[in-house]
C-alpha positions in Angstrom: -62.1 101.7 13.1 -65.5 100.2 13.9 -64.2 99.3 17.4 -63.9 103.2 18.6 -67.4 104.4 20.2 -68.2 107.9 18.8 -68.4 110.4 21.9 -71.5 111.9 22.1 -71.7 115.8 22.2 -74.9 116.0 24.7 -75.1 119.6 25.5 -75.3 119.4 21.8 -78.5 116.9 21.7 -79.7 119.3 24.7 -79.8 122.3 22.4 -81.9 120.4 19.6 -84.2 119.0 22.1 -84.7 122.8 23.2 -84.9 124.2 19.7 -87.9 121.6 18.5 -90.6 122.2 21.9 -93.8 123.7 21.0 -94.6 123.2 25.1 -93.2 124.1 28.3 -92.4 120.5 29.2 -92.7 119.3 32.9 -88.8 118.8 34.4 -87.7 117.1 37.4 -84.5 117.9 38.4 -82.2 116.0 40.8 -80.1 118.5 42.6 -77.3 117.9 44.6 -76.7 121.3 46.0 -77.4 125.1 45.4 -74.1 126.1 43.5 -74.5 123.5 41.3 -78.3 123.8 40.7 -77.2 127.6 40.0 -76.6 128.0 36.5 -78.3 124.5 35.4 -81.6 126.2 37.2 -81.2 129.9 35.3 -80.4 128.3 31.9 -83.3 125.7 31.9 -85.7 127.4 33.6 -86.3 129.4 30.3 -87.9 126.5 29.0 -89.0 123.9 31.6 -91.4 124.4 34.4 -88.8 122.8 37.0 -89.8 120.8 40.2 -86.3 120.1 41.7 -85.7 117.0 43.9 -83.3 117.0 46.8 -82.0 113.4 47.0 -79.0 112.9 48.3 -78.4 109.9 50.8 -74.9 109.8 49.9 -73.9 113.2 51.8 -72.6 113.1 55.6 -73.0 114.4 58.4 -76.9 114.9 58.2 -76.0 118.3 59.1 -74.2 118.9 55.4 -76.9 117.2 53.9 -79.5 120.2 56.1 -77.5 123.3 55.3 -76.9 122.1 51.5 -81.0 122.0 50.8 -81.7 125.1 53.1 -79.1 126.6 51.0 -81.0 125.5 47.5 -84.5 126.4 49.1 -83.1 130.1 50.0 -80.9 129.9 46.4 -84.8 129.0 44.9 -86.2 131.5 46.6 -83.9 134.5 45.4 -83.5 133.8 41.9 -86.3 134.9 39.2 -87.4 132.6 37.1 -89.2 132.8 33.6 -91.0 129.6 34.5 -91.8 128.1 38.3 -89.2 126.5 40.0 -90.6 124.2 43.2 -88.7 122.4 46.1 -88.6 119.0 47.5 -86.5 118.2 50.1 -86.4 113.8 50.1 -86.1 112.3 53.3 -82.8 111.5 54.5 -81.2 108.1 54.6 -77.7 107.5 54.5 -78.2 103.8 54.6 -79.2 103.8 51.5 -75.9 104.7 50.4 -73.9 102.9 52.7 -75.4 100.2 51.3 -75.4 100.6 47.0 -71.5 101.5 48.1 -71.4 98.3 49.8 -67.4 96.5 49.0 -66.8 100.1 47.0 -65.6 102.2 49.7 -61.9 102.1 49.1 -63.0 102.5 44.8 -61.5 105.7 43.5 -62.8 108.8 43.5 -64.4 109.4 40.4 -64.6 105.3 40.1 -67.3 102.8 40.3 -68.2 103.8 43.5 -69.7 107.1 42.1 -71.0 105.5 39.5 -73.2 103.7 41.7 -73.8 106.6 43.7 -75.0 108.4 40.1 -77.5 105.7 39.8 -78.9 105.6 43.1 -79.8 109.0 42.6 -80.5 109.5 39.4 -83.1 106.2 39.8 -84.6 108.0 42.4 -85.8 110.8 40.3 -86.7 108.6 37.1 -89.4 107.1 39.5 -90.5 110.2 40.5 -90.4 111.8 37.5 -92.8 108.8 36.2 -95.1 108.1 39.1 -95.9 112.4 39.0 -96.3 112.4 35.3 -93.4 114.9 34.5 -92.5 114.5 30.8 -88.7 114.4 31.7 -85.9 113.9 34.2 -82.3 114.8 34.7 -79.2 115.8 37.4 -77.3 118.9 37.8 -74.5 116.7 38.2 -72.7 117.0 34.8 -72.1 120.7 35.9 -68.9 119.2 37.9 -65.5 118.9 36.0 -65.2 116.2 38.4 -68.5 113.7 37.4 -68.4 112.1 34.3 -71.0 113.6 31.8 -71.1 110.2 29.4 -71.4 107.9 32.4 -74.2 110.1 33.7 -76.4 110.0 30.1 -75.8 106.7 30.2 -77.3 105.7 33.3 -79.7 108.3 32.4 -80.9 106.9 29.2 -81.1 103.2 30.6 -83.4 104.6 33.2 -85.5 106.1 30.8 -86.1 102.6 29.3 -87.1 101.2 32.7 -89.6 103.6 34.0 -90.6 105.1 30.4 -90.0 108.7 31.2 -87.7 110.7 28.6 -83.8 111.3 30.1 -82.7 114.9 29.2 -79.4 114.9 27.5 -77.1 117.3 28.9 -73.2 118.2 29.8 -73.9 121.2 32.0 -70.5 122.2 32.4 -70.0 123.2 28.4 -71.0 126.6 27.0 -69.1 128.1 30.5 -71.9 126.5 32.3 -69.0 125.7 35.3 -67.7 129.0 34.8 -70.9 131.1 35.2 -72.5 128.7 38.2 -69.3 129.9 39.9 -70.4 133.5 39.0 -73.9 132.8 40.4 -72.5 131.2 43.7 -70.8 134.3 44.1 -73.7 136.7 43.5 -75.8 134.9 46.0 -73.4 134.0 48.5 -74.0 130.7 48.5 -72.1 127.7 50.6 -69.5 126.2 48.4 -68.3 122.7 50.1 -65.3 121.6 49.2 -66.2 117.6 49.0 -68.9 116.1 46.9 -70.9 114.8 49.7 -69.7 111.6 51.0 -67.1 110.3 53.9 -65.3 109.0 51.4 -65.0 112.0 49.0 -63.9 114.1 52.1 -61.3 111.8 53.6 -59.5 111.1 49.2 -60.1 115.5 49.1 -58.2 115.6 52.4 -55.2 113.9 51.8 
């Protein structure tokens, strides 16, 4: 009985979190493209100034990895927002990801490779987050059906410990968060690719 981990309810943690600010706290958010930044962007822009960061060495060709963050800077630029929303675009280096994935490539999708991935990513914007002085970090990520929400808090939450910058809980695809970026995506036209990012996402989506 002791043995079984309770599962955590983070959208959950994310709504209490919400209910007790007395502030507009500082958010940067990792974003890996504009659908998904869609619905996380309308919901917590309502309560977060938002500086979102584009870092994403994992996608390929460089030319997905262009038309995915001009699509987010046009996405940005179209929506209204009760708080500001800003843009910036990381530099682009798919080394980096060649490398975390190193002796992962044939992993699963939805395995340790992406797990790694997560990290890679998500580290990137915990340092940010707390070399800028922004109260708080997180990922769109969660929105997917396809990334794993618990593995992305954790990562999340162990980062926070490291560079001492809070980790916002959250499970973006609950309360039809999936259902109504898919809504928003439509609304604004926006690019919808059919692989995560990576070679290797695109070659295990294509079989």
């Amino acid at each position: 009985m002791g043995d079984k981990m309770q599962k955590i309810n983070y959208q959950r943690e994310l709504d209490k979190l919400i209910a007790a600010l007395d502030k507009t706290p500082q958010l940067l958010l990792h974003a890996c493209c504009a659908p998904c930044s869609s619905y996380v962007l309308e919901y917590l822009s309502q309560h977060f100034e938002i500086t979102v960061l584009y870092y994403n060495p994992n996608i390929s060709p460089e030319e997905e990895f262009r038309k995915r963050a001009e699509e987010l800077r046009r996405l940005i630029s179209e929506m209204e927002f009760k708080n500001p929303v800003e843009l910036i675009v990381d530099e682009y280096d798919h080394n980096e990801f060649l490398k975390a994935v190193k002796g992962l490539e044939a992993a699963p999708e939805g395995g340790e490779r992406c797990f790694v991935c997560y990290r890679l990513r998500l580290e990137r914007a915990a340092k940010y987050a707390a070399e800028h002085g922004f109260d708080c970090f997180c990922s769109t990520l969660s929105i997917s059906p396809l990334k794993n929400a618990q593995k992305l808090n954790e990562i999340g939450a162990e980062l926070s410990q490291i560079y001492s910058v809070s980790s916002l809980p959250n499970d973006f695809k609950k309360k039809g968060g999936y259902l109504r970026s898919i809504e928003l995506s439509r609304e604004y036209d926006l690019y919808r690719q059919n692989y995560c990012g990576c070679t290797f996402s695109k070659s295990q989506n294509s079989t």
